[in-house]
BAFI-3210 file (N, C-alpha, C; in Angstrom, 3 decimals, decimal comma, padded with zeros to 6 digits):
// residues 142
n [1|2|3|4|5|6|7|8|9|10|11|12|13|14|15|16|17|18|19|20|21|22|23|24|25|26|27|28|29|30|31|32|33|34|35|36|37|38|39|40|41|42|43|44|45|46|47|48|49|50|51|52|53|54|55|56|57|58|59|60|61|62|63|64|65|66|67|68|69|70|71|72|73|74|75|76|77|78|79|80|81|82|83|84|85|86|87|88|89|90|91|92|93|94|95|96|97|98|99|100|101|102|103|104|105|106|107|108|109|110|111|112|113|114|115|116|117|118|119|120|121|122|123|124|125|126|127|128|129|130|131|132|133|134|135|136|137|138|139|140|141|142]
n.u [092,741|091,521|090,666|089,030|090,015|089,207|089,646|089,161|088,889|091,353|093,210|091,437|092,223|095,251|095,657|094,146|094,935|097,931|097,406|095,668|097,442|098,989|097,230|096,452|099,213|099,195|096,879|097,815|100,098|098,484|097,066|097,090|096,548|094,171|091,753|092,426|095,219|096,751|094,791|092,785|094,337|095,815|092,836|092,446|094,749|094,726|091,951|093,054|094,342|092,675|091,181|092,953|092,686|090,525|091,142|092,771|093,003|094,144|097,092|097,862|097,692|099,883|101,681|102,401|102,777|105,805|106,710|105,361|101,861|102,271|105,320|104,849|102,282|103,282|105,856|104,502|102,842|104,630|106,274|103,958|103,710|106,777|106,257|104,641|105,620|107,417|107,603|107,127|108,754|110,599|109,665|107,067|103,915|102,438|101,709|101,778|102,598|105,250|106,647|108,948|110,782|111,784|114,000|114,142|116,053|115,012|112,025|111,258|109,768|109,547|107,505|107,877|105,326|105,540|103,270|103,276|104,997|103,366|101,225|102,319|102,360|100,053|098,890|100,709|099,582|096,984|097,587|098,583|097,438|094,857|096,311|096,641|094,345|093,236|095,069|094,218|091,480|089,546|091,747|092,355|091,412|093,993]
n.v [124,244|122,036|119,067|115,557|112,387|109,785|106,415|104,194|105,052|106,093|103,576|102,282|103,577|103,634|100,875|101,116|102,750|102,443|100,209|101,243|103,137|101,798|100,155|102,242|102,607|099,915|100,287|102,502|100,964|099,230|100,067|100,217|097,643|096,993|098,677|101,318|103,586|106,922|108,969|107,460|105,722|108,304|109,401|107,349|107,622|110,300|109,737|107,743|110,296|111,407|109,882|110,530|113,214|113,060|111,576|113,251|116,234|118,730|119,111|116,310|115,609|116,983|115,948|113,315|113,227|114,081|116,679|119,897|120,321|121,898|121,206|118,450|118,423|120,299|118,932|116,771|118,311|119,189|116,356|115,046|116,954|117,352|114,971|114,172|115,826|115,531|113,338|115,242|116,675|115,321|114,677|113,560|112,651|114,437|113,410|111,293|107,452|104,822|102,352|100,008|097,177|095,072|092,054|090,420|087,918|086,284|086,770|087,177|088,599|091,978|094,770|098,086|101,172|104,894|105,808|105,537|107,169|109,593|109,185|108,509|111,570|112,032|110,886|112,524|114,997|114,981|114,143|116,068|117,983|116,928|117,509|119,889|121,049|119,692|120,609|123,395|123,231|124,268|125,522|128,909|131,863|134,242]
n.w [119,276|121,385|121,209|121,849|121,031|119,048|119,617|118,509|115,933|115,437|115,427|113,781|111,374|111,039|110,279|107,717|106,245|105,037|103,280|101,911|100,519|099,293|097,504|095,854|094,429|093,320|091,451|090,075|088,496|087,457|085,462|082,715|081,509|082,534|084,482|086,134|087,114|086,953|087,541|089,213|090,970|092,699|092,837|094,986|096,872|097,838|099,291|101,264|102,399|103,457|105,214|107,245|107,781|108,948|111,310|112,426|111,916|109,849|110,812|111,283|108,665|107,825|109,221|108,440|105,379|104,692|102,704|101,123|099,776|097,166|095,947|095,191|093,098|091,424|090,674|089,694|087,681|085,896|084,654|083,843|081,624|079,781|079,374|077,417|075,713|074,895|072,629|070,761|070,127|068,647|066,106|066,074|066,975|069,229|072,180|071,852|072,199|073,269|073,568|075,730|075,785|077,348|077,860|081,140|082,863|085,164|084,837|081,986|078,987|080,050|079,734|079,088|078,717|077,472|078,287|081,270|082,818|082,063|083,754|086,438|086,920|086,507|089,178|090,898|090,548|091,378|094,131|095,108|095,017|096,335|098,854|099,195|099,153|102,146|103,479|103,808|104,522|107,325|108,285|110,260|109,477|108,328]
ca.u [091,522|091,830|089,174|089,268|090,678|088,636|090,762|088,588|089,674|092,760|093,818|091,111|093,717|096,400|095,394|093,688|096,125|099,280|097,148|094,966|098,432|099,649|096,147|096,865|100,045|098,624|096,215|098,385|100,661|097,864|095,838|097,359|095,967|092,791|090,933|092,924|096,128|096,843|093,688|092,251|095,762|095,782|092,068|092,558|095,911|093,564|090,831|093,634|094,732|091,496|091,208|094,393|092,467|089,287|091,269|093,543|092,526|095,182|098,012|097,914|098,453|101,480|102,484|101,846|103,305|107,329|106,569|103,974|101,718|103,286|106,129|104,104|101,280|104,606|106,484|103,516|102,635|106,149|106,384|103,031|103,774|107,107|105,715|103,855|106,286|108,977|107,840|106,257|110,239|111,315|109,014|106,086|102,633|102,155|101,035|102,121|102,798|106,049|107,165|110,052|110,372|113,354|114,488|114,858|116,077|114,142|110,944|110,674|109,792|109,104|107,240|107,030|105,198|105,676|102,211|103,535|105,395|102,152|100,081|102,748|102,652|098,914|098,749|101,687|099,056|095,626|097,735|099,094|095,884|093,993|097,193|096,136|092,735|093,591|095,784|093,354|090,355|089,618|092,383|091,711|091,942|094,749]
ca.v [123,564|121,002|117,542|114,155|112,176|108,476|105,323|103,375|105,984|106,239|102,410|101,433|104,649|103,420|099,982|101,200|103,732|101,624|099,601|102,317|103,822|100,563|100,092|103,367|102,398|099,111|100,531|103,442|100,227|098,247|100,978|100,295|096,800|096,506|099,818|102,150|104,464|108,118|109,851|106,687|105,983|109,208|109,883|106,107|108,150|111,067|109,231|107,430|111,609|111,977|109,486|111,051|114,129|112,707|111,307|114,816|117,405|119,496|118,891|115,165|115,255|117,679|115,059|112,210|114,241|115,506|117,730|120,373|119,812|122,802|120,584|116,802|118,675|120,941|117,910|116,116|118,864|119,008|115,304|115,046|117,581|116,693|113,023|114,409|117,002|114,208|112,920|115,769|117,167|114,295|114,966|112,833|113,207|115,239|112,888|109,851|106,841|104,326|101,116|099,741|096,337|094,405|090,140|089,722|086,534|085,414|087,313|087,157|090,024|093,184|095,655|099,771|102,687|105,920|106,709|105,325|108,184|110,598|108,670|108,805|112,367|112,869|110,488|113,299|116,203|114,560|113,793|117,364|119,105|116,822|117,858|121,623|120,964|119,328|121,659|124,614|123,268|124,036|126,675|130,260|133,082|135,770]
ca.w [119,630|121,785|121,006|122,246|120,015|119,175|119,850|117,784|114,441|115,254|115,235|112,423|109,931|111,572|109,756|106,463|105,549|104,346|102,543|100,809|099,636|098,599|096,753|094,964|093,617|092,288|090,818|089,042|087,734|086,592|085,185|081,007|081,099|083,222|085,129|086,840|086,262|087,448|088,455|089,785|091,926|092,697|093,794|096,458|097,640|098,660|099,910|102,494|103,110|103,987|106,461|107,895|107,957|109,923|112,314|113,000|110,995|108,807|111,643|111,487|107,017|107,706|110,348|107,390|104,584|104,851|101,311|101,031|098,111|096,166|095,354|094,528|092,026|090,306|090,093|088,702|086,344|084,752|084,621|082,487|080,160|079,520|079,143|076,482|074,709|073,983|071,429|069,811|069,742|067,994|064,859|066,446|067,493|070,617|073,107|071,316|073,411|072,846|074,403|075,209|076,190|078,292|078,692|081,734|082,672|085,637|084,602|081,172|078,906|080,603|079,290|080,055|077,746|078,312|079,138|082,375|083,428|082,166|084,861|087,600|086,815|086,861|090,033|091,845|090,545|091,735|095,272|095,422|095,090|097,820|100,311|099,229|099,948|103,468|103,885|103,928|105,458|108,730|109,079|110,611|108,343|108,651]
c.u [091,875|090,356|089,407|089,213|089,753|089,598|090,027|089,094|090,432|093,245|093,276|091,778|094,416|096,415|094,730|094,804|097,067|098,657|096,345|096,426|098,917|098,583|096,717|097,765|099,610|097,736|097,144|099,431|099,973|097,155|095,944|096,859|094,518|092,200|091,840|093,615|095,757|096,125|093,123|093,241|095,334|094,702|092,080|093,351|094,873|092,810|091,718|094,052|093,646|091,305|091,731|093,733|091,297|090,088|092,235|093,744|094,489|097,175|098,958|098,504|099,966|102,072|102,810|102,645|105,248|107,481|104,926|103,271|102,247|104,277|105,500|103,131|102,552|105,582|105,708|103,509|103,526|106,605|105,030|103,402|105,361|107,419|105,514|104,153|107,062|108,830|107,278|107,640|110,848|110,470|107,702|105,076|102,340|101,115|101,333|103,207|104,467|106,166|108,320|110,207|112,258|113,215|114,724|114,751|115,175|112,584|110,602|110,508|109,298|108,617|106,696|106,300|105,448|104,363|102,340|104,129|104,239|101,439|100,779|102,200|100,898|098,515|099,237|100,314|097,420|096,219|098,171|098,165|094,856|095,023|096,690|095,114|092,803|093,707|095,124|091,993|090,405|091,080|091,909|092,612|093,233|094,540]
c.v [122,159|119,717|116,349|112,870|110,156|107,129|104,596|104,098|105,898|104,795|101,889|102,515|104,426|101,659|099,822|102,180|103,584|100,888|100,043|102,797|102,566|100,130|100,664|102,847|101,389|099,854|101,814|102,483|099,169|099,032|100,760|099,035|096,342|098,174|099,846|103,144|105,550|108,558|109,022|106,537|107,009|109,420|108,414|107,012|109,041|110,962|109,128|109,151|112,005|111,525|110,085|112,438|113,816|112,715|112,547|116,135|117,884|119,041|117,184|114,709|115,782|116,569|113,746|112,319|115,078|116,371|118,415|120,129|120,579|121,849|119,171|117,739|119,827|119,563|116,936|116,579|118,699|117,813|114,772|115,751|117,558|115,245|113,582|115,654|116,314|114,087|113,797|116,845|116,624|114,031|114,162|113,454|113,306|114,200|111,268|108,425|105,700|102,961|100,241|098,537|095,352|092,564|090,566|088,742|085,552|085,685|087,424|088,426|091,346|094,103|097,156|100,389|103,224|106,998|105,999|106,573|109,136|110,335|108,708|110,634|113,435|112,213|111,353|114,774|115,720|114,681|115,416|118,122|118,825|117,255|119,186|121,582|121,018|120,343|123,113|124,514|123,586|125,297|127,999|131,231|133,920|136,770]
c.w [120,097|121,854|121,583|121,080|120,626|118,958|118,682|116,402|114,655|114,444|113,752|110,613|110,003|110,098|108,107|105,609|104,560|103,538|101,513|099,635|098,366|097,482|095,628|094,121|092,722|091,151|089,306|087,906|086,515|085,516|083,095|080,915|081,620|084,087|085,913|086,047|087,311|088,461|089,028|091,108|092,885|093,696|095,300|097,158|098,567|099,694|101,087|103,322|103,761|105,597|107,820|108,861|108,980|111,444|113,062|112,905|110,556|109,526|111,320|109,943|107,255|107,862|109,011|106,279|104,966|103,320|101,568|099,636|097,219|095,410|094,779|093,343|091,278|089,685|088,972|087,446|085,264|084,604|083,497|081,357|079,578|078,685|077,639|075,007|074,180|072,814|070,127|069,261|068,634|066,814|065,038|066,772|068,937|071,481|072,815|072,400|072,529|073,981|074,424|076,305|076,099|078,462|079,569|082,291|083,590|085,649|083,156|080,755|079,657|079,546|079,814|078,608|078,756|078,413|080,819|083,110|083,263|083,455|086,259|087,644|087,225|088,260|091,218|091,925|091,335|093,472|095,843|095,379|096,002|098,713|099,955|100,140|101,363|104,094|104,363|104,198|106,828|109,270|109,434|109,571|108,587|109,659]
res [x|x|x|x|x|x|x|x|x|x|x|x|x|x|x|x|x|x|x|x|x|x|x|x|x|x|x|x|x|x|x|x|x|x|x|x|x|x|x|x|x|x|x|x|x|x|x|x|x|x|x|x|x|x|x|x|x|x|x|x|x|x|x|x|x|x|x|x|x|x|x|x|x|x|x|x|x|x|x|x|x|x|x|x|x|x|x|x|x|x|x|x|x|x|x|x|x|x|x|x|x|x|x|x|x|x|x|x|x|x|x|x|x|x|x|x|x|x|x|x|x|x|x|x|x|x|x|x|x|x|x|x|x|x|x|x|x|x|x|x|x|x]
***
């Protein structure tokens, strides 16, 4: 199917895009001390796939995308649960969070938990299930 493609969309995705993603990530870093994290991350990422998708339909995410979602929402999955089996190995409570906290010298203490990796993990599965989506709108059946 061939369409005519709007200059005006193109340039104003071309321009929201990188900074939606870049949103996302903030948001999945900030998300343990102020609103965000994972599924928030996660659904911004989308939203920018979406755009992607306005402006080219299913063709244009591939183009966007070098992984199909199969692999980002598997990686996710097994990266949450994981997250969340650790410590329930180690005689702990299943889901139980930890923190582990670094000097360094020109920044001062650092601090990670490891509900950080859960939230990458549900941020990979929220982003891997809108590329499905994408992915299967708008195609012709079999």
């Amino acid at each position: 199917m061939i369409r005519d493609r709007s200059l005006i969309l193109a340039i104003s995705v071309e321009a929201v895009f990188h900074t939606a993603l870049l949103f996302s990530v903030f948001l999945l870093f900030a998300g343990h001390n102020s609103p965000g994290g994972g599924f928030v991350g996660g659904l911004v990422a989308g939203a920018a796939l979406v755009l992607r998708y306005v402006e080219g339909g299913p063709e244009e995410v591939r183009r966007t995308t070098s992984v199909g979602p199969e692999p980002v929402l598997g990686a996710g999955l097994a990266l949450a649960v994981v997250t969340g089996i650790v410590p329930w190995l180690f005689g702990r409570q299943l889901l139980e969070s930890a923190t582990l906290s670094v000097d360094v010298p020109a920044l001062g203490t650092v601090k990670a938990t490891s509900a950080l990796p859960f939230d990458v993990g549900v941020y990979l599965v929220v982003v891997g299930l809108v590329l499905g989506v994408l992915g299967t709108l708008g195609e012709e059946e079999p």
